[in-house]
C-alpha positions as CSV (number, residue, x, y, z in Angstrom):
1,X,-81.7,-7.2,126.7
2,X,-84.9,-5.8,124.9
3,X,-87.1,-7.4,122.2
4,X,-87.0,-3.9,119.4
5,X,-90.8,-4.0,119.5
6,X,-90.8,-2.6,123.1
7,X,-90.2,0.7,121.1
8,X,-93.7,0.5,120.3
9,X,-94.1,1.9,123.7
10,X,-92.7,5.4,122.8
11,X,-92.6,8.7,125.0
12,X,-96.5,8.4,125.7
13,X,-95.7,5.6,127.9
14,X,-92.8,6.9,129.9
15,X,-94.9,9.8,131.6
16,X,-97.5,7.1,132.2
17,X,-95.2,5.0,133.9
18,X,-93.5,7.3,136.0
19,X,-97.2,8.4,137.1
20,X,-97.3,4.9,138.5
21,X,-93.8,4.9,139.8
22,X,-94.5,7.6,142.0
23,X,-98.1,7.3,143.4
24,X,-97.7,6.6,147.2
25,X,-97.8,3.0,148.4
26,X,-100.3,1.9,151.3
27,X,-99.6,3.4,154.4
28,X,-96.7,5.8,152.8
29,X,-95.7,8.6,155.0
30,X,-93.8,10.5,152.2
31,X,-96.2,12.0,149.1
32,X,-94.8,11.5,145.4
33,X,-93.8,14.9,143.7
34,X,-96.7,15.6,140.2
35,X,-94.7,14.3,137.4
36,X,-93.7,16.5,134.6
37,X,-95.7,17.5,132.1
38,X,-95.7,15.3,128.4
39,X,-92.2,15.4,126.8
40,X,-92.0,18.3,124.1
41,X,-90.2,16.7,120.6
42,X,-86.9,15.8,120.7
43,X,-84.8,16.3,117.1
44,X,-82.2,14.4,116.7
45,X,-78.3,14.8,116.7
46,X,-78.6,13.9,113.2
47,X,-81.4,16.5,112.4
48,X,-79.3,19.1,114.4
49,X,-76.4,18.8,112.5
50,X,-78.0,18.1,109.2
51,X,-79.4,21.7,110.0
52,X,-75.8,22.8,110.9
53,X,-74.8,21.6,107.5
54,X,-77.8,23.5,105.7
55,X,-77.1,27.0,106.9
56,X,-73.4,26.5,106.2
57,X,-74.1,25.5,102.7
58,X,-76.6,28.1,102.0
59,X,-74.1,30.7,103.9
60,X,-71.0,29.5,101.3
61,X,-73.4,29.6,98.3
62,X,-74.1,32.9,99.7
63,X,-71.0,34.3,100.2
64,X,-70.0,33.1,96.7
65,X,-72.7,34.6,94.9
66,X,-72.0,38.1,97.4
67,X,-68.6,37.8,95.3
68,X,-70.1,37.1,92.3
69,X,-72.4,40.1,92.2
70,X,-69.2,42.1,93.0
71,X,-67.6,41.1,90.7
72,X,-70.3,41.4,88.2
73,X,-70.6,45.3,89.3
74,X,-67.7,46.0,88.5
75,X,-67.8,44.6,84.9
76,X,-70.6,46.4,84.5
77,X,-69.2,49.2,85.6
78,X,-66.3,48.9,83.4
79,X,-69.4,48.6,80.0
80,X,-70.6,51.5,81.3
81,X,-67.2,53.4,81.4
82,X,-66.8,52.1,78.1
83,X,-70.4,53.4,76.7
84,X,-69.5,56.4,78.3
85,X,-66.7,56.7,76.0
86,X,-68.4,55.6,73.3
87,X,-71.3,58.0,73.2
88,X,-68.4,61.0,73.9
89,X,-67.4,59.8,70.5
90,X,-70.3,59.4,68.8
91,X,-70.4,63.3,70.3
92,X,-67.3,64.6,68.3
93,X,-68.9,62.6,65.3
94,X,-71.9,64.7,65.5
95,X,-70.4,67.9,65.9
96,X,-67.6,66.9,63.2
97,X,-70.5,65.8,60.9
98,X,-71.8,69.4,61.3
99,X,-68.8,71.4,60.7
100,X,-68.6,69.3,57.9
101,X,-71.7,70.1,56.6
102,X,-71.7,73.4,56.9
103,X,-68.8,73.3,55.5
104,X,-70.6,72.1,52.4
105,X,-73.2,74.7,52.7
106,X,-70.9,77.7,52.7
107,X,-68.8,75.7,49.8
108,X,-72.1,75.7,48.0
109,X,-72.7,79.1,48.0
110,X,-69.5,79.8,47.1
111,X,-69.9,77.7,44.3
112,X,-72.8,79.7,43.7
113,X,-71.3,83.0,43.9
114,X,-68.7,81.7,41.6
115,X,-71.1,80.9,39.0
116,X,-72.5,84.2,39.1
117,X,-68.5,85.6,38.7
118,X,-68.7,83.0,36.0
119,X,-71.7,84.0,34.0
120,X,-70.4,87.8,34.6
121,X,-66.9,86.6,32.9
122,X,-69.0,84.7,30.6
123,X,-71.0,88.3,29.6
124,X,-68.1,90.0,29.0
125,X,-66.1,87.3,26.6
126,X,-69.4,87.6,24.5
127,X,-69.0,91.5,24.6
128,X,-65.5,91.4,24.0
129,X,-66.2,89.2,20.9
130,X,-68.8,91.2,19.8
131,X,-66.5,94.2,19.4
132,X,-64.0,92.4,18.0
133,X,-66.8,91.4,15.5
134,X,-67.3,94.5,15.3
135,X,-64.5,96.1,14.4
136,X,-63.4,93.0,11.8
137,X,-66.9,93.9,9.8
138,X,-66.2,97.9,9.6
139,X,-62.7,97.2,8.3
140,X,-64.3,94.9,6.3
141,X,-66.6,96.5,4.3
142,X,-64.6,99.9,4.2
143,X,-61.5,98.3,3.2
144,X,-58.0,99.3,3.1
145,X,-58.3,102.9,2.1
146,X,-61.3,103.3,4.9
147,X,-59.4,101.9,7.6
148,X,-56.5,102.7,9.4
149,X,-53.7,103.0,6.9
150,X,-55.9,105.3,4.4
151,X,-57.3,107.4,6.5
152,X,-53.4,108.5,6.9
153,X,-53.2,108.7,3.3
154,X,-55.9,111.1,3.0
155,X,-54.4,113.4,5.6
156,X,-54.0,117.1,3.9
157,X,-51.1,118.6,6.1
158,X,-48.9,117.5,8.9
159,X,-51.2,118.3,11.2
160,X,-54.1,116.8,9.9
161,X,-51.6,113.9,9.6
162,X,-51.1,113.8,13.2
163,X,-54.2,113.8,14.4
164,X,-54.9,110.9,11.7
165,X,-52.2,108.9,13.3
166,X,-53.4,109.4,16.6
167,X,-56.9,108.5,15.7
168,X,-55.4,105.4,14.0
169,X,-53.4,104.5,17.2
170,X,-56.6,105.2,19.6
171,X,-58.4,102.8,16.9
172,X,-55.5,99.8,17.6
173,X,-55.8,100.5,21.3
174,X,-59.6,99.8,21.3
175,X,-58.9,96.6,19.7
176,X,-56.1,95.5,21.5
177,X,-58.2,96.3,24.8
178,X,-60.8,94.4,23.1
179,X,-59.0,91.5,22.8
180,X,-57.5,91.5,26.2
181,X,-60.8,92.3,27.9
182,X,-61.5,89.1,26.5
183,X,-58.5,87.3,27.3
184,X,-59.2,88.1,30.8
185,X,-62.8,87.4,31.2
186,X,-61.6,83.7,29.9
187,X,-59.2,83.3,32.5
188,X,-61.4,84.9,35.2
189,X,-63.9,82.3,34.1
190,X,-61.9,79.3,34.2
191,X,-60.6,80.1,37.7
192,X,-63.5,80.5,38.6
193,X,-65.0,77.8,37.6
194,X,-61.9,75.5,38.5
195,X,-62.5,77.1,42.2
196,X,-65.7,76.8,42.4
197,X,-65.2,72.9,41.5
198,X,-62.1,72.2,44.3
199,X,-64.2,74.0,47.0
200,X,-67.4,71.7,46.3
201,X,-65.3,68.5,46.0
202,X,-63.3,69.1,49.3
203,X,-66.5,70.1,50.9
204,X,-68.6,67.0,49.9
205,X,-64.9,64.7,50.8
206,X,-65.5,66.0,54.4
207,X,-69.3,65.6,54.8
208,X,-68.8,62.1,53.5
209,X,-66.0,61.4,55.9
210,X,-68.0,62.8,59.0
211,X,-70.6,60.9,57.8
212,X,-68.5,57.7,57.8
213,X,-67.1,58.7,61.1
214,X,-70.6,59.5,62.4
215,X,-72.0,55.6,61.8
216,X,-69.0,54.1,63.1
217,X,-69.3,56.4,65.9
218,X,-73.1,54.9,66.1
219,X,-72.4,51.6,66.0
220,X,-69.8,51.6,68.6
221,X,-72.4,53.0,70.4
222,X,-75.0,50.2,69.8
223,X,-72.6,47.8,70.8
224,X,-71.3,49.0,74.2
225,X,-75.2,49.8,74.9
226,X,-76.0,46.3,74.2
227,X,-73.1,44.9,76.2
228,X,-74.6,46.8,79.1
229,X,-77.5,45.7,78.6
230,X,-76.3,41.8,78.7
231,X,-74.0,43.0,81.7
232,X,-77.0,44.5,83.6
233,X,-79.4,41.2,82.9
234,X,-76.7,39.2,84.5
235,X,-76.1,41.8,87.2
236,X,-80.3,41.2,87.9
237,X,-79.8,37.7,87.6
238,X,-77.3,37.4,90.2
239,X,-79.1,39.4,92.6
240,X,-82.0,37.8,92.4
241,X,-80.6,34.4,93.1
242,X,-78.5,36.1,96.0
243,X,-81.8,37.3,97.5
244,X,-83.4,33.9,96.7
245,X,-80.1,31.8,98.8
246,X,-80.7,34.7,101.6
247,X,-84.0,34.0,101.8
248,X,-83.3,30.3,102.0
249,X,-80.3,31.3,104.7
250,X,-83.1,33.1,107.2
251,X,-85.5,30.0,106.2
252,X,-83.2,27.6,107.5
253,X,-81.7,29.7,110.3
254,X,-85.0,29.9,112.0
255,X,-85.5,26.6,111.1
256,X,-82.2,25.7,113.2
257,X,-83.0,27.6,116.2
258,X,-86.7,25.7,116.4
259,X,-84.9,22.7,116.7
260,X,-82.3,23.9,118.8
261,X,-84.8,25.8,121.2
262,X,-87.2,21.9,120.7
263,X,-83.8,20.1,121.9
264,X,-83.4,23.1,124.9
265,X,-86.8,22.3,125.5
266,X,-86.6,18.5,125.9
267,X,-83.2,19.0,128.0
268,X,-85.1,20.6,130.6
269,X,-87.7,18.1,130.1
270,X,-85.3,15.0,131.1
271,X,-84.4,17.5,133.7
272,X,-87.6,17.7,135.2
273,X,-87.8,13.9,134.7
274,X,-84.3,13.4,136.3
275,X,-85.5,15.3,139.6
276,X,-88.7,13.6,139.5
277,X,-87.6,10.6,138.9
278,X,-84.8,11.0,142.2
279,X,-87.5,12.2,144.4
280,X,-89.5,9.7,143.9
281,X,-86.5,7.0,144.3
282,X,-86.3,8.9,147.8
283,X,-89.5,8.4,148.3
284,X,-89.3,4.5,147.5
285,X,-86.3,4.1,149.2
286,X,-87.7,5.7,152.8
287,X,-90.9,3.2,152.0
288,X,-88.6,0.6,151.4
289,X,-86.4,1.5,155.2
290,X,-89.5,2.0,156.7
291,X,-91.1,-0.7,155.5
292,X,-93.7,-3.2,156.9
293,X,-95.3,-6.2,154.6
294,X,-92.2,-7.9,153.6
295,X,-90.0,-4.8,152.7
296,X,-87.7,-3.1,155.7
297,X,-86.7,-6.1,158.3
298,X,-85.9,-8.3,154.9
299,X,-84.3,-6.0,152.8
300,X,-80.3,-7.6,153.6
301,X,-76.8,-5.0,153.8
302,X,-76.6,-6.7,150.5
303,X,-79.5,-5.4,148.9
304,X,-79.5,-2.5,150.4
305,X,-76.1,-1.8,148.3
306,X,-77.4,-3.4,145.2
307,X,-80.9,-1.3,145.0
308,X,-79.0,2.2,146.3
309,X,-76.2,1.9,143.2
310,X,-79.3,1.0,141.0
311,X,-81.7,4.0,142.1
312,X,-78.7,6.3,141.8
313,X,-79.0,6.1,138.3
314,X,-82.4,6.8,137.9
315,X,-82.7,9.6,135.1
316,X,-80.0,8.2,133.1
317,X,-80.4,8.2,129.6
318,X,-81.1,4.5,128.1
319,X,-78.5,3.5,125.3
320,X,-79.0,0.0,123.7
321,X,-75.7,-1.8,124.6
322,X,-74.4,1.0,127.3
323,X,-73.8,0.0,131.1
324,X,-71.1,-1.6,132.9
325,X,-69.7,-2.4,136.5
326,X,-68.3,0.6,136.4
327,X,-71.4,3.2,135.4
328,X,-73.2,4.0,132.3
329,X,-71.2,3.8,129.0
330,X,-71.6,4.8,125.0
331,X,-74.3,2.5,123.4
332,X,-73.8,0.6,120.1
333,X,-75.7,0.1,116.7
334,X,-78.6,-2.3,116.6
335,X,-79.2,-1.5,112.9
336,X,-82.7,-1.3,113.7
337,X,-84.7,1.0,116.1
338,X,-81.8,2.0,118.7
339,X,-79.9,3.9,116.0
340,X,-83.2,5.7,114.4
341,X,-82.6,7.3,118.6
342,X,-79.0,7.7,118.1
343,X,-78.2,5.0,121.1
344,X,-74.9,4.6,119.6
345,X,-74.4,8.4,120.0
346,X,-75.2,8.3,123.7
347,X,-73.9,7.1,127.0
348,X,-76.5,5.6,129.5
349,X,-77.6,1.9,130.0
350,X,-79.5,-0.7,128.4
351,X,-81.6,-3.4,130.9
352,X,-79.0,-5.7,131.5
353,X,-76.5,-3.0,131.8
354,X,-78.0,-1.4,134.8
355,X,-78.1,-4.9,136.3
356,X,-74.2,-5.0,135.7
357,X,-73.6,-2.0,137.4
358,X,-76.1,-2.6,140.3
359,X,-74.6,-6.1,141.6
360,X,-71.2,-4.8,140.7
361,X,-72.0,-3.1,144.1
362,X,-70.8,-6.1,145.5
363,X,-68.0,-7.5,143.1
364,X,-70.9,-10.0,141.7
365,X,-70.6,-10.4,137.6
366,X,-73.0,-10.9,135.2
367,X,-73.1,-11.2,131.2
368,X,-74.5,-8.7,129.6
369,X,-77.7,-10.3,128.7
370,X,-80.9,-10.1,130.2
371,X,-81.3,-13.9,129.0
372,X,-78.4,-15.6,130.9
373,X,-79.1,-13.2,133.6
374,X,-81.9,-15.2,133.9
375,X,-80.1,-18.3,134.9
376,X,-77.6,-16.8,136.8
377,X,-78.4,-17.4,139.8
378,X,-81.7,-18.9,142.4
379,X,-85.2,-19.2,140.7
380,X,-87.9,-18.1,143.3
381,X,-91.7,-17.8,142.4
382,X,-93.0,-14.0,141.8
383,X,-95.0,-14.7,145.2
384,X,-91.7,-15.0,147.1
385,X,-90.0,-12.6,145.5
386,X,-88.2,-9.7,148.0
387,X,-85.8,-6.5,147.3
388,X,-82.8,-7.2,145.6
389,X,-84.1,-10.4,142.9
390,X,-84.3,-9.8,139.3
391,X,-87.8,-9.8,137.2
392,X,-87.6,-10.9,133.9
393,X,-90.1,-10.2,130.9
394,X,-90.7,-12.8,127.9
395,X,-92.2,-12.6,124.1
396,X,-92.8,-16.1,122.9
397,X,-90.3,-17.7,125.9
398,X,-87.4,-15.8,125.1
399,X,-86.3,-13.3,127.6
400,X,-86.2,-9.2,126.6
401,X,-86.3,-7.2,129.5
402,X,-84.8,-7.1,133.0
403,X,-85.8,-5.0,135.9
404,X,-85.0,-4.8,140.0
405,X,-87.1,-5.7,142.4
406,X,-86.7,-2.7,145.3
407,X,-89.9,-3.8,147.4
408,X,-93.6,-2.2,147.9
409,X,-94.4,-3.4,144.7
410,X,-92.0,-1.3,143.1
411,X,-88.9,-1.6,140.7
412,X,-85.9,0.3,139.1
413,X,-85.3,-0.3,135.1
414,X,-83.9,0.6,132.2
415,X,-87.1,0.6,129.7
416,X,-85.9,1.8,125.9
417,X,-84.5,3.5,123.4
418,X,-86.1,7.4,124.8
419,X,-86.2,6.7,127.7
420,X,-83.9,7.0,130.5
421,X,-83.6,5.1,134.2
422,X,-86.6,5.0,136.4
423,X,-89.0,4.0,139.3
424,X,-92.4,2.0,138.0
425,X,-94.7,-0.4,139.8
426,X,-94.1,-4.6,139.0
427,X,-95.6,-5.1,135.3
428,X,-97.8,-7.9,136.3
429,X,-98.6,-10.0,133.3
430,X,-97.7,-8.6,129.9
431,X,-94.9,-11.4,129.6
432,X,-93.4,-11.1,133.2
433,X,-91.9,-15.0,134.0
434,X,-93.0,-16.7,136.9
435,X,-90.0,-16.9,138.4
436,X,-87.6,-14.0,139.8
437,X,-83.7,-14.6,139.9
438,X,-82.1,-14.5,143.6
439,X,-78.0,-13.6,143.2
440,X,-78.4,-12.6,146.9
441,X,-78.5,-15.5,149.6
């Protein structure tokens, strides 16, 4: 197992280390590969598929505002229909106000012309009277033997009488006309006037309807033209935020693919790691069959098996709580610094897990904890130490880290949360115990 503040060692470290892992060791035939270059960032699963979640928000709030504006269209649409309408109303208004007053005008000057009838009938009741005057004063003042009846009685013969009488009858004709002539001229006046009054009184009824009908007309207008005006404002208002959210939706889209192209990146990183990583355990592992100070001769069938199923993980990804005699398995939560890297999420080994899988080469079991690994089998000092034993790493005497000893000065471990499986040289000092553990007679 790990101390958490091993972490402190981050991604910096690991390209240093596997520098060290794979410089040559004295008298090597084989040259290392170059390592890879630095690791390139690394987002997270969780930052991946919080970015996942962010474009499909922003795409549903899209969508539902595309509806929205649709929908929104077509009420506007339907105000502007309606305005339409309106305004072809307001139109017969107008043109109905202007019959109407027209209308007016010409029952104006018919009124007028009827007043000029009127005065005319007007003239001739005042002439009528004035003969009718007339006449009353001449019989008047010639009385009874001057008028009618005595000019009769001064007739001399039958003759004379005749033409008396007929001169008397053409005399009661011109009054009777007289009269009549005036009779008329009342009636014609009256008429008149009574036609003259209906005309202008119908006319203005109209002209005051159309009016009516005209500002009705107008404020229907109004209306509908303010209603379009609210449904336009909306319709703005909706695209803008639409444009705003699709804005926001390229934002994050690009945003996504960054970290998708980073994570790409980093894959082929671990790749490049990975193959480094294996060619360097070649490389090791021909030192180590090769050998000569300790190493080939000494290294047993046992540990042979042991360090082979160990440096056949190398480029595994490390997950705090992963590993088992079997291979690499899913990590677990720490609560601390192993789940800000998502261990739990991945499937690799811790430390002590690669130990578990290494010796499980040869049936041999051990906890999985690099502390009782510790005592698990045959201290032997760091001097003595030969491929196959277990090195051990302490912070303030309690044991945090376990590694494999695979000879020439080299070993094969599972370093942290980041990192994956690899080849480094024997971590001399920095809390490396004194002693190395022998499961291997």
């Amino acid at each position: 197992m790990r101390l958490l503040r091993v972490h402190a060692r981050r991604a910096a470290v690991v390209a240093a280390l596997l520098v060290g892992a794979m410089v040559a060791g004295s008298g090597s035939a084989l040259a290392d590969p170059a390592p890879p270059p630095s690791p390139p960032p690394n987002p997270s699963d969780q930052q991946l598929d919080q970015s996942k979640s962010d474009i499909n928000s922003a795409a549903g709030q899209v969508g539902k505002l595309t509806s929205q504006l649709a929908a929104v269209q077509a009420e506007a649409d339907q105000l502007g229909f309606k305005l339409e309408g309106r305004q072809e109303n307001a139109n017969k208004a107008l043109v109905d106000l202007q019959v109407a007053q027209d209308a007016a005008a010409q029952a104006a000057r018919q009124a007028q012309a009827t007043q000029v009838e009127a005065t005319a009938a007007a003239g001739a009741i005042e002439e009528a009277h004035r003969q009718l005057d007339e006449f009353i004063a001449v019989a008047y003042e010639q009385g009874v033997q001057s008028g009618s009846f005595g000019l009769l009685m001064e007739a001399d013969d039958p003759t004379d009488l005749v033409q008396r009488a007929e001169l008397t009858q053409a005399v009661a004709d011109q009054e009777k006309a007289a009269l009549e002539a005036m009779q008329r001229a009342r009636v014609a006046k009256v008429n008149a006037d009574s036609l003259a009054r209906a005309a202008q009184l119908a006319a203005v009824a109209k002209q005051n309807a159309a009016a009516g009908a005209k500002k009705t007309a107008d404020g229907a207008v109004a209306s509908a033209q303010a209603a379009l005006s609210a449904g336009l404002a909306q319709l703005r208002q909706v695209n803008v935020q639409r444009v705003s959210l699709e804005h926001q939706l390229d934002v994050l889209t690009a945003h996504d693919a960054g970290l998708r192209a980073q994570r790409q990146q980093y894959l082929s990183y671990q790749a490049q790691v990975a193959a480094a990583a294996k060619a360097a355990a070649a490389a090791a592992a021909a030192r180590v069959a090769g050998a000569g100070a300790g190493v080939g001769a000494a290294v047993t069938a046992g540990a042979r098996g042991v360090i082979d199923r160990a440096l056949s993980q190398v480029g595994v990804t490390y997950a705090w709580g992963g590993g088992t005699a079997r291979g690499p398995s899913r990590g677990i939560r720490d609560g601390g610094v192993a789940d800000e890297f998502g261990d739990y999420r991945k499937t690799g080994f811790d430390c002590s897990g690669l130990m578990l899988y290494a010796f499980g080469a040869l049936g041999i079991g051990l906890p999985h904890y690099s502390g009782y690994q510790y005592n698990a089998g045959k201290k032997v000092p760091i001097s003595q130490m030969r491929p196959g034993d277990m090195l051990f790493w302490a912070d303030g005497g309690t044991i945090h880290h376990v590694a494999l000893f695979i000879g020439n000065g080299k070993m094969v471990e599972a370093p942290y949360s980041g990192g994956a499986v690899r080849i480094v040289p024997v971590r001399y000092g920095d809390g490396l115990m004194p002693n190395a553990t022998r499961l291997l007679g």
